[in-house]
PyMOL Python script that loads the backbone (N, CA, C, O; Angstrom):
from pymol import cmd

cmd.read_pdbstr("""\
ATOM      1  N   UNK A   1       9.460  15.155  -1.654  1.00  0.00           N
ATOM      2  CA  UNK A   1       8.458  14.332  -0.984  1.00  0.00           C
ATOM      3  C   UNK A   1       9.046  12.988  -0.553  1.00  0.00           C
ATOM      4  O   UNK A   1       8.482  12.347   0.335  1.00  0.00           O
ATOM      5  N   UNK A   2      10.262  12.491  -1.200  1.00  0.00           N
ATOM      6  CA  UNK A   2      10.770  11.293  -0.559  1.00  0.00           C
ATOM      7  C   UNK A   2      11.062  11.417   0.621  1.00  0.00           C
ATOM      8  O   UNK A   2      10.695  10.689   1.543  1.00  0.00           O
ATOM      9  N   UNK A   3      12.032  12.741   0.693  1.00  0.00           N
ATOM     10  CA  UNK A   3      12.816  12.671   1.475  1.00  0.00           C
ATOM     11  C   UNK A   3      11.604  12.813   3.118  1.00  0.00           C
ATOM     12  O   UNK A   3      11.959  12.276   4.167  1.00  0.00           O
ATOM     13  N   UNK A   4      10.769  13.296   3.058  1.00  0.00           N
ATOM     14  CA  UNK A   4       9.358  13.166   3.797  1.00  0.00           C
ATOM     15  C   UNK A   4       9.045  12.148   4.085  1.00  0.00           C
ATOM     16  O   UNK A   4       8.949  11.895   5.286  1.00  0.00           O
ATOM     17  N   UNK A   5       8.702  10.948   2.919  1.00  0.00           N
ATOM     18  CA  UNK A   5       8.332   9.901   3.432  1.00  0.00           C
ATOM     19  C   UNK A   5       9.297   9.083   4.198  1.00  0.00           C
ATOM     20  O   UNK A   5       8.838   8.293   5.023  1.00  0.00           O
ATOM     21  N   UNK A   6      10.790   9.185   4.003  1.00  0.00           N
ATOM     22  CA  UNK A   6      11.180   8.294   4.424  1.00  0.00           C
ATOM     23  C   UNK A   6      11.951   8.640   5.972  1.00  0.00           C
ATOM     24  O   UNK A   6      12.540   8.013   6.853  1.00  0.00           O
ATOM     25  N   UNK A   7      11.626   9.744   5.741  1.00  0.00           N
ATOM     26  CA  UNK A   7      12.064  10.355   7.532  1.00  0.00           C
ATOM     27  C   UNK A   7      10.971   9.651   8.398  1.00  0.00           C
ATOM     28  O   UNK A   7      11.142   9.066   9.468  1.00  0.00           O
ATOM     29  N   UNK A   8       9.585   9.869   7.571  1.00  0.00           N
ATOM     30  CA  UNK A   8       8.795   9.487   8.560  1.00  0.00           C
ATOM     31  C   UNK A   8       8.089   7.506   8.798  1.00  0.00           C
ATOM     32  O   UNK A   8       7.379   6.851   9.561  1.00  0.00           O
ATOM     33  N   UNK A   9       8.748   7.378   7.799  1.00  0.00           N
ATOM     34  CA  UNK A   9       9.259   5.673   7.732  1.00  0.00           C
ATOM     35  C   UNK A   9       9.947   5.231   8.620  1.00  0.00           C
ATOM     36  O   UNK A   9       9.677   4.108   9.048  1.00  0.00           O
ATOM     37  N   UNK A  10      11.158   6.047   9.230  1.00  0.00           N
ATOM     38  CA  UNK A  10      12.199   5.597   9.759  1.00  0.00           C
ATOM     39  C   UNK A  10      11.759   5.899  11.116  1.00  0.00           C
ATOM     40  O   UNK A  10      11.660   4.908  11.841  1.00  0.00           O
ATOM     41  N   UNK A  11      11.535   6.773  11.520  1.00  0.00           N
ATOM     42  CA  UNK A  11      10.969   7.903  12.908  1.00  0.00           C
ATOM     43  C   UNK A  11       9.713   6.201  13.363  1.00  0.00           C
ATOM     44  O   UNK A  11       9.945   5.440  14.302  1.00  0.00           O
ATOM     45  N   UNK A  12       8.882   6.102  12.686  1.00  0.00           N
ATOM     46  CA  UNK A  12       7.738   5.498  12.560  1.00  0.00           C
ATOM     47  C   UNK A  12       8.209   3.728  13.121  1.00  0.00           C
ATOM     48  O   UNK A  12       7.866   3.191  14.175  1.00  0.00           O
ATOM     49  N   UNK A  13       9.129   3.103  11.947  1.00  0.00           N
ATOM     50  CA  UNK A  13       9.907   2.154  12.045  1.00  0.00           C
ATOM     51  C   UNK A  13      10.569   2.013  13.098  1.00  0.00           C
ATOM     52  O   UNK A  13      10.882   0.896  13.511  1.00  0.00           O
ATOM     53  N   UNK A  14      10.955   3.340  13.825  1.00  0.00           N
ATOM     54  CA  UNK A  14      12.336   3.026  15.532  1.00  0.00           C
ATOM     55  C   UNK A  14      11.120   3.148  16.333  1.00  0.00           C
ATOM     56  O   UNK A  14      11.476   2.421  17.261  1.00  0.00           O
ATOM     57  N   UNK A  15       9.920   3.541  16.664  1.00  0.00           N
ATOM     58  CA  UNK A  15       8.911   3.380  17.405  1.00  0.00           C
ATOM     59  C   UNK A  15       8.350   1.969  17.305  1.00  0.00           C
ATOM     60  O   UNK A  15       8.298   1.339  18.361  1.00  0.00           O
ATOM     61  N   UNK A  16       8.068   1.580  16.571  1.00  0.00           N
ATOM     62  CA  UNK A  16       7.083   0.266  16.366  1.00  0.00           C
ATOM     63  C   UNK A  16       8.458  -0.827  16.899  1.00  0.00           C
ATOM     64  O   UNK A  16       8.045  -1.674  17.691  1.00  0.00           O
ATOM     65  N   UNK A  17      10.007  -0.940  16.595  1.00  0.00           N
ATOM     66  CA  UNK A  17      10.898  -1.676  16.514  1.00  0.00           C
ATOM     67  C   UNK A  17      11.301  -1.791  18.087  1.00  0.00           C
ATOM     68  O   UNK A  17      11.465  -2.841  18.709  1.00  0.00           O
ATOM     69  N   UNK A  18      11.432  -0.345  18.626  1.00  0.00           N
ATOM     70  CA  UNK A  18      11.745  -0.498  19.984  1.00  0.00           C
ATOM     71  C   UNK A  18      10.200  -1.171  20.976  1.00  0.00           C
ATOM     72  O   UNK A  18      10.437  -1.407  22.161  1.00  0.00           O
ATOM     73  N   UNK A  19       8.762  -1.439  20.486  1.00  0.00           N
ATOM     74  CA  UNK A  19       7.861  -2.120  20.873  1.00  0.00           C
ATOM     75  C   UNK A  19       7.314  -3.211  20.782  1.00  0.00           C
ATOM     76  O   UNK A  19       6.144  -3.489  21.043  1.00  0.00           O
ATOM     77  N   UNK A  20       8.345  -4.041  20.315  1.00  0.00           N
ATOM     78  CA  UNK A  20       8.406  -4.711  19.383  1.00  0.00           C
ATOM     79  C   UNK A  20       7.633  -5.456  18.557  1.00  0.00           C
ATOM     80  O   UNK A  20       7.545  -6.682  18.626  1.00  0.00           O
ATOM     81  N   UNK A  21       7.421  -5.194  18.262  1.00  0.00           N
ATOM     82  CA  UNK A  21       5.926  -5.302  16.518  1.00  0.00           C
ATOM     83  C   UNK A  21       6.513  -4.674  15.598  1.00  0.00           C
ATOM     84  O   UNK A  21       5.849  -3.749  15.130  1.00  0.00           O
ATOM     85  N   UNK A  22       7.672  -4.858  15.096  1.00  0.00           N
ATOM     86  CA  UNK A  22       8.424  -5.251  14.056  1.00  0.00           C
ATOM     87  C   UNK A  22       9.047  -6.681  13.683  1.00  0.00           C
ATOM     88  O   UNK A  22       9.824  -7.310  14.403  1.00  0.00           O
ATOM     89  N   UNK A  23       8.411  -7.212  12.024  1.00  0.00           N
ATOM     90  CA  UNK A  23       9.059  -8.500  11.962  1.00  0.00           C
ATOM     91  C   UNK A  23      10.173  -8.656  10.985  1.00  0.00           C
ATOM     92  O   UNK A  23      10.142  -8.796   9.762  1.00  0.00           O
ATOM     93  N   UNK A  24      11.101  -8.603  11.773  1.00  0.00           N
ATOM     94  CA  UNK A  24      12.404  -8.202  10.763  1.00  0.00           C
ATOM     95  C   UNK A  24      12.986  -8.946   9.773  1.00  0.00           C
ATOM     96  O   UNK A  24      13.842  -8.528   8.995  1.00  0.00           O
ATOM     97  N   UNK A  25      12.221 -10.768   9.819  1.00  0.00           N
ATOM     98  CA  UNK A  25      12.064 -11.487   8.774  1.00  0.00           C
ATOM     99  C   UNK A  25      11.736 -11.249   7.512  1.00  0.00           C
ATOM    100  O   UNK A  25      12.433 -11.328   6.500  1.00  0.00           O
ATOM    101  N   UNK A  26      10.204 -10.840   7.696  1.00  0.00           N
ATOM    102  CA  UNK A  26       9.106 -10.454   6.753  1.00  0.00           C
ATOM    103  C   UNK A  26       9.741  -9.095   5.807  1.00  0.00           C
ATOM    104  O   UNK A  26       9.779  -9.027   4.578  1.00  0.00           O
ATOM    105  N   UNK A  27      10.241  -8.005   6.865  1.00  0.00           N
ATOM    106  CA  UNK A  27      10.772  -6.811   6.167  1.00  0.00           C
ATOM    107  C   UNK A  27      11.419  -6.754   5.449  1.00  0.00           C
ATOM    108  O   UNK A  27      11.297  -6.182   4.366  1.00  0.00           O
ATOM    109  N   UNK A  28      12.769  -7.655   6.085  1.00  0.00           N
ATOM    110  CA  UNK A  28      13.924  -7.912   5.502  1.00  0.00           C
ATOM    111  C   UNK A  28      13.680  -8.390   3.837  1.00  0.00           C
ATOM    112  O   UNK A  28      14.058  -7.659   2.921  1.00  0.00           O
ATOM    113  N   UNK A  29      12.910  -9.885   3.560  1.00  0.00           N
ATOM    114  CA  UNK A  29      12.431  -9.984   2.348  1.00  0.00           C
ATOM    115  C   UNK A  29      11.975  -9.390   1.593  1.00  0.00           C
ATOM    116  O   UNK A  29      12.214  -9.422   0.386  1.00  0.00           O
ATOM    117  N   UNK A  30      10.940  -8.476   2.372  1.00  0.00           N
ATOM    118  CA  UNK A  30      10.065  -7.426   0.838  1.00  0.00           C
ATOM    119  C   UNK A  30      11.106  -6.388   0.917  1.00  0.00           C
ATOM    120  O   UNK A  30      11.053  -5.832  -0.180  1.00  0.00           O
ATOM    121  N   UNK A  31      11.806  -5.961   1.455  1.00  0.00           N
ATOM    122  CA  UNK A  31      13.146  -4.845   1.437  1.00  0.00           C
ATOM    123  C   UNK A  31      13.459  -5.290   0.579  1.00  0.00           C
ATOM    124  O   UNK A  31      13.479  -4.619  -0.452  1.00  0.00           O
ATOM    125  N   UNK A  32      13.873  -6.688   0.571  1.00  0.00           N
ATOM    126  CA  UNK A  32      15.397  -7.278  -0.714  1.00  0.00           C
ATOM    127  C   UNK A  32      14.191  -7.190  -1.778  1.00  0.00           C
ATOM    128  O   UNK A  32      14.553  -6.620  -2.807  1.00  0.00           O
ATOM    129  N   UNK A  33      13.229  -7.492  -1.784  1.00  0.00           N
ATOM    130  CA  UNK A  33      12.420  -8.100  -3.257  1.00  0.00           C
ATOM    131  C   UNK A  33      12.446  -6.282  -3.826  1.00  0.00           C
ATOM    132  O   UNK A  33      12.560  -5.946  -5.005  1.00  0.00           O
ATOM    133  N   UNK A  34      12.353  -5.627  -3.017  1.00  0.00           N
ATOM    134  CA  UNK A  34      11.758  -3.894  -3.424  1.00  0.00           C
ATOM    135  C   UNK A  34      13.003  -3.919  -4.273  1.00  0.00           C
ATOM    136  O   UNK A  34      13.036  -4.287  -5.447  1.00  0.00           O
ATOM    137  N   UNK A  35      13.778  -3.592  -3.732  1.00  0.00           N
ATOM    138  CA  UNK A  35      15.649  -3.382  -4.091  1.00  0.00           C
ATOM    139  C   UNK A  35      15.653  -3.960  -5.406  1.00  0.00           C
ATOM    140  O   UNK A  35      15.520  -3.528  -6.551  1.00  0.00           O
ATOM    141  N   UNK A  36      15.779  -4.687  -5.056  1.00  0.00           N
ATOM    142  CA  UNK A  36      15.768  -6.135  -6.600  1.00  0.00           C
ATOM    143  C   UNK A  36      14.954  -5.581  -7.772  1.00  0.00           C
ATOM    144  O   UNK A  36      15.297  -5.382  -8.938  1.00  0.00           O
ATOM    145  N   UNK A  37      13.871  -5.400  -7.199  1.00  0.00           N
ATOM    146  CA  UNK A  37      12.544  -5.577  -8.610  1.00  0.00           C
ATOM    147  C   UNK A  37      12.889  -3.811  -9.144  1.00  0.00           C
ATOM    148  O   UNK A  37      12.625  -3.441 -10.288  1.00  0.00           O
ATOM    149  N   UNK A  38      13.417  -3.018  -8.242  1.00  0.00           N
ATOM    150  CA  UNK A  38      13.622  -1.301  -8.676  1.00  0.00           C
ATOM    151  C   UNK A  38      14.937  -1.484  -9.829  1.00  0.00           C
ATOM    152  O   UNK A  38      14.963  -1.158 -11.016  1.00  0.00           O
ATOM    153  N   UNK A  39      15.929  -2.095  -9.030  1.00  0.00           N
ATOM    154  CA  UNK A  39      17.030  -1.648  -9.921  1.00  0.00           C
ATOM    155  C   UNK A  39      16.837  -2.682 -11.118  1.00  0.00           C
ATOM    156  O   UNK A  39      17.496  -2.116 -11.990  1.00  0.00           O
ATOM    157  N   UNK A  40      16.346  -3.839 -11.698  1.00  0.00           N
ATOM    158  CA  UNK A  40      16.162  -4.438 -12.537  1.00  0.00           C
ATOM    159  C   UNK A  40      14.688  -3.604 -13.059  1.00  0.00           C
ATOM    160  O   UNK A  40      14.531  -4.085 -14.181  1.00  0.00           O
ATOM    161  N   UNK A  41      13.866  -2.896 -12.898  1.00  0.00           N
ATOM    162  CA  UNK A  41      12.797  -2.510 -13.694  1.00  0.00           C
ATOM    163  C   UNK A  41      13.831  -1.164 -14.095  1.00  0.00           C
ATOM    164  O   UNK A  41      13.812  -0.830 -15.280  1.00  0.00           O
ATOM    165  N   UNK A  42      14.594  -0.500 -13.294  1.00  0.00           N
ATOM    166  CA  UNK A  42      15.269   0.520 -13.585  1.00  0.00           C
ATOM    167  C   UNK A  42      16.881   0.081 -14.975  1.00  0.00           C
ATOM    168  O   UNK A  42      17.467   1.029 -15.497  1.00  0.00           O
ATOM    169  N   UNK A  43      17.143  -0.854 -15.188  1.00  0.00           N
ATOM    170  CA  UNK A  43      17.878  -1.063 -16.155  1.00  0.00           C
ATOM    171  C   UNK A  43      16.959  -1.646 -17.627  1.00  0.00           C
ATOM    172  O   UNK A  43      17.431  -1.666 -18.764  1.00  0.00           O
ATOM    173  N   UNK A  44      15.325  -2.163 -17.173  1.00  0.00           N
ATOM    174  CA  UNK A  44      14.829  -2.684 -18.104  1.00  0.00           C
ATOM    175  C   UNK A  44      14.100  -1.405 -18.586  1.00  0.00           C
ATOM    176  O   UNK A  44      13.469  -1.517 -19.637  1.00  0.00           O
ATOM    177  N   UNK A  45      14.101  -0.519 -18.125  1.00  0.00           N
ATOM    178  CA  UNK A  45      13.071   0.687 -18.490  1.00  0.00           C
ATOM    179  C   UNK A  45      13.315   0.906 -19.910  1.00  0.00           C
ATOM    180  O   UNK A  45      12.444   0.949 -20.778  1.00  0.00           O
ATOM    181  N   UNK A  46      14.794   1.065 -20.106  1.00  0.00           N
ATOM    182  CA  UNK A  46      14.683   1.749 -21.956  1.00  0.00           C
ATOM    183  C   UNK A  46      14.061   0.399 -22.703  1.00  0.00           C
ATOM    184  O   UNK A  46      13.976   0.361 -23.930  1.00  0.00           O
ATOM    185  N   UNK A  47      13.737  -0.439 -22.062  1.00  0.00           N
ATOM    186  CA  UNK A  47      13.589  -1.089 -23.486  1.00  0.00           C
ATOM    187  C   UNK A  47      11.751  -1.626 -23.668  1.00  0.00           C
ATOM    188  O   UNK A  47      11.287  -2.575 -24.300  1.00  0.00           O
ATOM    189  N   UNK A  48      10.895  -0.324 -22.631  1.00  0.00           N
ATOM    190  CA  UNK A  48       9.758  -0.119 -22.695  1.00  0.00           C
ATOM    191  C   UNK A  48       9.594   1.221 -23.069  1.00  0.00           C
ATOM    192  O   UNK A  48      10.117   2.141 -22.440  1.00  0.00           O
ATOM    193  N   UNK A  49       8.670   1.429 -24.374  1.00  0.00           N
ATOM    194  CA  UNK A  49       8.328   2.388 -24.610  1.00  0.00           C
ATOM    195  C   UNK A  49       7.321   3.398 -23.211  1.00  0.00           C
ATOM    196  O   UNK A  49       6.424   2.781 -22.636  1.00  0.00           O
ATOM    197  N   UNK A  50       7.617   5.008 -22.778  1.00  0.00           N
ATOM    198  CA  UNK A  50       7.339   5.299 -21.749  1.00  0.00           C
ATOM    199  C   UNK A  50       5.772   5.484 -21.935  1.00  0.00           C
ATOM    200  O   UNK A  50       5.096   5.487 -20.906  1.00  0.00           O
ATOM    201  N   UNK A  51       5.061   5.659 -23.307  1.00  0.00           N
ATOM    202  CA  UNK A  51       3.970   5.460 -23.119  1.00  0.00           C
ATOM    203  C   UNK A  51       2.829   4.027 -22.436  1.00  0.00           C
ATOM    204  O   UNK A  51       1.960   3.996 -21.564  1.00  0.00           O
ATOM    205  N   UNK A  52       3.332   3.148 -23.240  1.00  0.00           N
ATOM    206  CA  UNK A  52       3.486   2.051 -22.607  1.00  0.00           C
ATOM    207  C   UNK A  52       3.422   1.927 -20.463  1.00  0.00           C
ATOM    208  O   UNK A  52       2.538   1.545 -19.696  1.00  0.00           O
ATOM    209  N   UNK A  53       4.507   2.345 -20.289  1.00  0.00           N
ATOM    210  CA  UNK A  53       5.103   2.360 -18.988  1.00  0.00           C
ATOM    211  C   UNK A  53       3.921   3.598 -17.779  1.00  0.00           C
ATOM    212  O   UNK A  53       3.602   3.625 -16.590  1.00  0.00           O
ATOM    213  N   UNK A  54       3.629   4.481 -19.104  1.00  0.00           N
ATOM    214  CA  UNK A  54       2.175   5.155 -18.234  1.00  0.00           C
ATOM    215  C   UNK A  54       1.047   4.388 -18.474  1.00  0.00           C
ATOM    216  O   UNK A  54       0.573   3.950 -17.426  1.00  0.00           O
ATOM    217  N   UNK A  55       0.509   4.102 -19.367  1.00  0.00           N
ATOM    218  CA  UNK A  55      -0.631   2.894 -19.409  1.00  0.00           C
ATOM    219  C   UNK A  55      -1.117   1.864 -18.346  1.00  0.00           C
ATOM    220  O   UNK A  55      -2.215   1.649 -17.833  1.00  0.00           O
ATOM    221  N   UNK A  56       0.478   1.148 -18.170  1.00  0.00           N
ATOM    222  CA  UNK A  56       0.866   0.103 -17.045  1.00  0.00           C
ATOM    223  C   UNK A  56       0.413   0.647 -15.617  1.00  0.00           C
ATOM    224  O   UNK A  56      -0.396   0.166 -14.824  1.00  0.00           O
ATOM    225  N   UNK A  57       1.277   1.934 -15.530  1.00  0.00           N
ATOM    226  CA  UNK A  57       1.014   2.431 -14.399  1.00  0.00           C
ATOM    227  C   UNK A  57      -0.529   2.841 -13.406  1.00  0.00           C
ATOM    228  O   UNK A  57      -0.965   2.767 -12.257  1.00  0.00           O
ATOM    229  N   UNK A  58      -0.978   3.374 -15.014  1.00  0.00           N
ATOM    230  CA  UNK A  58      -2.426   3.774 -14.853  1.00  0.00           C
ATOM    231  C   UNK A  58      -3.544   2.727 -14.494  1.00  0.00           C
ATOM    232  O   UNK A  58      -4.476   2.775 -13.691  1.00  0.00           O
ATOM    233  N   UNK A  59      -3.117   1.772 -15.369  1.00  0.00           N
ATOM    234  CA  UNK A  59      -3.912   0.610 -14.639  1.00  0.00           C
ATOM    235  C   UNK A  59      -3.983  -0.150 -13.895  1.00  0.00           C
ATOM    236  O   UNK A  59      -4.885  -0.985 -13.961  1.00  0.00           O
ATOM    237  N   UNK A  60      -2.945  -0.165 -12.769  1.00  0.00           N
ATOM    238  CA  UNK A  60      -2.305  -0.480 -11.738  1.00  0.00           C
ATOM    239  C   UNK A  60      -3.253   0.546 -10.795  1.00  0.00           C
ATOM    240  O   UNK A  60      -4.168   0.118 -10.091  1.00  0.00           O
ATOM    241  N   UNK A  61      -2.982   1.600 -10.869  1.00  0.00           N
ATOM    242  CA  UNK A  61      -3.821   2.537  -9.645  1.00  0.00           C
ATOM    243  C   UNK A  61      -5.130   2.309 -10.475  1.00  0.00           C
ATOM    244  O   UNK A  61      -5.739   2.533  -9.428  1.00  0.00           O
ATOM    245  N   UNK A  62      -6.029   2.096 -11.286  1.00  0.00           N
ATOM    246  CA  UNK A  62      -6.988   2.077 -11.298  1.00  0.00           C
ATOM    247  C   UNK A  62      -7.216   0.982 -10.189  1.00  0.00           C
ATOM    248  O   UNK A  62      -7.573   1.118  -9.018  1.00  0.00           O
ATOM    249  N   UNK A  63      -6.936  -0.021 -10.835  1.00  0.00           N
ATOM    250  CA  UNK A  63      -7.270  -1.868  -9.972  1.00  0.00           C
ATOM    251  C   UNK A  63      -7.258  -1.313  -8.489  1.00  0.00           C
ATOM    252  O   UNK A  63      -8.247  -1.276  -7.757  1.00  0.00           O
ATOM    253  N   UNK A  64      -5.584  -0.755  -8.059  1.00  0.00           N
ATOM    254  CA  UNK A  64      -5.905  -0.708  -6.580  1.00  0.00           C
ATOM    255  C   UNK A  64      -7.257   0.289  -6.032  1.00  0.00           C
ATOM    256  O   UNK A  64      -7.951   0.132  -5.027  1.00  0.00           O
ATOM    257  N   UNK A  65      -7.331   1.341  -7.079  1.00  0.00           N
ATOM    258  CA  UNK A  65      -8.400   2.164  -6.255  1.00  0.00           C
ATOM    259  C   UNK A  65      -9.762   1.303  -6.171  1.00  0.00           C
ATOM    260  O   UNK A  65     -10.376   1.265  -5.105  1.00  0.00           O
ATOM    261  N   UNK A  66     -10.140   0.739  -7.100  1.00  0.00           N
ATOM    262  CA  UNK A  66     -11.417  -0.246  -7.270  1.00  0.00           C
ATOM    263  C   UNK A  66     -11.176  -1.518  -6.412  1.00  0.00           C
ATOM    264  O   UNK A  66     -12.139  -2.196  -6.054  1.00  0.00           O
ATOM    265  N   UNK A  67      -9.500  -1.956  -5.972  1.00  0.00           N
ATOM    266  CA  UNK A  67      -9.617  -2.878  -4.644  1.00  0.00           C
ATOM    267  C   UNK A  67     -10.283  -1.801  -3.509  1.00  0.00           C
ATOM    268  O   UNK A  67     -11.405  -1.863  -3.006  1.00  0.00           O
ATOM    269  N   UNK A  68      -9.506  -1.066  -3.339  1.00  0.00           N
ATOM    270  CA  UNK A  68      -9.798   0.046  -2.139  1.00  0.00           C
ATOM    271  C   UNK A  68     -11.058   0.067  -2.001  1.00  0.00           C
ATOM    272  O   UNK A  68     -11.490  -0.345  -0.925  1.00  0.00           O
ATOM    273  N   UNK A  69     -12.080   0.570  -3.087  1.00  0.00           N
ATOM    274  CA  UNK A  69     -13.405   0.809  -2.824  1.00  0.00           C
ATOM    275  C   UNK A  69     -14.115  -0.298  -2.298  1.00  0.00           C
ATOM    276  O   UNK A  69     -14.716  -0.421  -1.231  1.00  0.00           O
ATOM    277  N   UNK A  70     -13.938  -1.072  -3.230  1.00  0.00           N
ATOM    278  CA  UNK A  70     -14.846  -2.618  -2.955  1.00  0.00           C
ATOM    279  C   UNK A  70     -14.780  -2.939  -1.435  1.00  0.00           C
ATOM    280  O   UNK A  70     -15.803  -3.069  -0.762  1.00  0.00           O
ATOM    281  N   UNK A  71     -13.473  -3.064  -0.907  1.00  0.00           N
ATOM    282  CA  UNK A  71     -13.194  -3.627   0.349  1.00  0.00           C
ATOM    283  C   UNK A  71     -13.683  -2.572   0.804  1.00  0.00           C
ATOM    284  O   UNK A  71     -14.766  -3.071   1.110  1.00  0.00           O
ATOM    285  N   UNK A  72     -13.829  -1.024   1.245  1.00  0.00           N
ATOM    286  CA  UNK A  72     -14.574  -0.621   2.030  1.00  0.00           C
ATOM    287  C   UNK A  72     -15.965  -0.735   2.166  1.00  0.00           C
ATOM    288  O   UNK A  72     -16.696  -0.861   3.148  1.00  0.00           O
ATOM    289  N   UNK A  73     -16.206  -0.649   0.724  1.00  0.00           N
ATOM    290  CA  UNK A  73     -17.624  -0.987   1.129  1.00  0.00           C
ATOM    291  C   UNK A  73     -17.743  -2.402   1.531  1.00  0.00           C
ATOM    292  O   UNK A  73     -18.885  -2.551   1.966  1.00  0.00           O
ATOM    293  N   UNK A  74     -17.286  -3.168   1.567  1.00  0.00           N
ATOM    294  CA  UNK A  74     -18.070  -4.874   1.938  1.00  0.00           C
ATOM    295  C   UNK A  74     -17.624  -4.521   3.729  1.00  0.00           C
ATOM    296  O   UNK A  74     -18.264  -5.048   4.639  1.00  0.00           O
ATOM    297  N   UNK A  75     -16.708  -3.775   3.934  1.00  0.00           N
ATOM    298  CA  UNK A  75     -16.142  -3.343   5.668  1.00  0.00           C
ATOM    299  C   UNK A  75     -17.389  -2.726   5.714  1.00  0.00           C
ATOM    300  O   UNK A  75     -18.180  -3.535   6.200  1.00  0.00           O
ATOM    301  N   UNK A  76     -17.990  -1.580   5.413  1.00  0.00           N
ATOM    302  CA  UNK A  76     -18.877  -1.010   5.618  1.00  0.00           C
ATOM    303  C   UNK A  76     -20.400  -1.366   5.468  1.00  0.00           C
ATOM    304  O   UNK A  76     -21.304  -0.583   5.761  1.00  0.00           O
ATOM    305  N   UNK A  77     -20.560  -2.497   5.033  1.00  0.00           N
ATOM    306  CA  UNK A  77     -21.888  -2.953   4.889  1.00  0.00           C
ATOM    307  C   UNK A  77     -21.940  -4.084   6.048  1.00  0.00           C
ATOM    308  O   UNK A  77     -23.002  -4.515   6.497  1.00  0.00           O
ATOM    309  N   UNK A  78     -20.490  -4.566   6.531  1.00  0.00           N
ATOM    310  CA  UNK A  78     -20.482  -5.453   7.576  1.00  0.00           C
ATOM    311  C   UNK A  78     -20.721  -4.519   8.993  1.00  0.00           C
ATOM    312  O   UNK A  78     -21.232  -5.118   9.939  1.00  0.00           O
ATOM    313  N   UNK A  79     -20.421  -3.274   9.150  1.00  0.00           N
ATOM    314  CA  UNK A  79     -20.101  -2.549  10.055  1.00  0.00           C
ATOM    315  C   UNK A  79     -22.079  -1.689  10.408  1.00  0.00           C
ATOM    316  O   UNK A  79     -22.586  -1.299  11.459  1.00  0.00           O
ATOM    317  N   UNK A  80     -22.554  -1.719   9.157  1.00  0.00           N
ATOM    318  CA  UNK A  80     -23.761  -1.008   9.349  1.00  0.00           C
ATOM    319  C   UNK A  80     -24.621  -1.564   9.753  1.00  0.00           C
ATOM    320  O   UNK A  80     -24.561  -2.789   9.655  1.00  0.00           O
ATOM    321  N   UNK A  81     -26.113  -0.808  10.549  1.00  0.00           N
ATOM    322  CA  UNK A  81     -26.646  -2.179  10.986  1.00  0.00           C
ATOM    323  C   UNK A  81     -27.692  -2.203   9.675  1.00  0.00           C
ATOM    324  O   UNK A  81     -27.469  -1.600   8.624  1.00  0.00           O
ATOM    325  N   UNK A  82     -29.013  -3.113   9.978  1.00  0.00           N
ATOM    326  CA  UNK A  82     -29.775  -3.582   8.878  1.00  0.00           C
ATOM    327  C   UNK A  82     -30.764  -2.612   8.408  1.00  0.00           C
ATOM    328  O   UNK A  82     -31.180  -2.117   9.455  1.00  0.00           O
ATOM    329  N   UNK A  83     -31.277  -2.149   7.594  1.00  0.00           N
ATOM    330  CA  UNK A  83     -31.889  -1.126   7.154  1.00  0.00           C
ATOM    331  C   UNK A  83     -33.410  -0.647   7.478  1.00  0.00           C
ATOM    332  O   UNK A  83     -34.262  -1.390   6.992  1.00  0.00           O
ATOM    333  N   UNK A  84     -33.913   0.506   8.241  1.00  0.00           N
ATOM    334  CA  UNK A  84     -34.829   0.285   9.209  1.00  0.00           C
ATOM    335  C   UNK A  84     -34.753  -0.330  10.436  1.00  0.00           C
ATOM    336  O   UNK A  84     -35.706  -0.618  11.160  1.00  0.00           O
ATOM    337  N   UNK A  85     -33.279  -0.569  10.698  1.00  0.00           N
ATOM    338  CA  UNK A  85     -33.202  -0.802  12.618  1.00  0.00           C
ATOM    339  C   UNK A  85     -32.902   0.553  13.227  1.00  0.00           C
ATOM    340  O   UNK A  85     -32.338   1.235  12.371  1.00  0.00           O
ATOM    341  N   UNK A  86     -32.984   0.915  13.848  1.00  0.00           N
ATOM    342  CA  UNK A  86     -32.554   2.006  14.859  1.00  0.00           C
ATOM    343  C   UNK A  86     -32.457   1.631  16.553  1.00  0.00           C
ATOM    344  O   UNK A  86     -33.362   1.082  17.180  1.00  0.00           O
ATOM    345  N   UNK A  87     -31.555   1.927  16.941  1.00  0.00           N
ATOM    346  CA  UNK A  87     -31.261   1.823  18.163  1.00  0.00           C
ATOM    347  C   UNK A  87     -30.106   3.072  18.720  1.00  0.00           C
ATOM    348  O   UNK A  87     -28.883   3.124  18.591  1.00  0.00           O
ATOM    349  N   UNK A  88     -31.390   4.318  19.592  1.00  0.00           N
ATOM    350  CA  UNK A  88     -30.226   5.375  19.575  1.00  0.00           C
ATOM    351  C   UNK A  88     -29.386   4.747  21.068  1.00  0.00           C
ATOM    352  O   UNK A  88     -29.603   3.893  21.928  1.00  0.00           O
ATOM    353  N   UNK A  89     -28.402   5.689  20.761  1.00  0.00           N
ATOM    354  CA  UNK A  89     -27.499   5.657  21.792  1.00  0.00           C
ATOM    355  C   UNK A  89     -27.703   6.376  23.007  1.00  0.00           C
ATOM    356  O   UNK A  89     -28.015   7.564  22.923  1.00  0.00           O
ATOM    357  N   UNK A  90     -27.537   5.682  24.437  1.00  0.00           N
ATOM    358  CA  UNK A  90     -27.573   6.052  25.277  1.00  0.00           C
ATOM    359  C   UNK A  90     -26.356   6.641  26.218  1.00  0.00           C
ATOM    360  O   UNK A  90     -26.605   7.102  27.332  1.00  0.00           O
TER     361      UNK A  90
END
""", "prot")
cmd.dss("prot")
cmd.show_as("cartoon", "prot")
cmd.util.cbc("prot")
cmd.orient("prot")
């Protein structure tokens, strides 16, 4: 599945780059910070127990899924109209 995502990262990345709406500043940094923070969480790993390290994880995707929700719904309550309006489409 990497090898998936990152074909289609790259494929994705030479489209947007040759249009240009790529900011190669911005990238460049969270590239180096990614790099950085992998191979230093990847040498600090043994010295977290892996249960631990699923816990972490787990509550990490909880938070984002409960960001995810929240923000759609507050998008979606901005997007709907008021309750008892109707106006069909013509």
């Amino acid at each position: 599945s990497l090898l998936v995502v990152a074909v289609t990262s790259a494929v994705a990345a030479i489209s947007h780059a040759r249009a240009g709406r790529v900011q190669w500043r911005t990238a460049l940094l969270f590239g180096s910070a990614g790099i950085v923070g992998a191979y230093a969480g990847g040498l600090l790993s043994h010295l977290v127990p892996g249960t631990v390290l699923l816990i972490a994880f787990a509550a990490v995707m909880v938070a984002g899924a409960v960001t995810a929700w929240v923000s759609g719904r507050a998008a979606a309550s901005r997007a709907a109209p008021a309750a008892g309006w109707y106006r069909p489409r013509v």
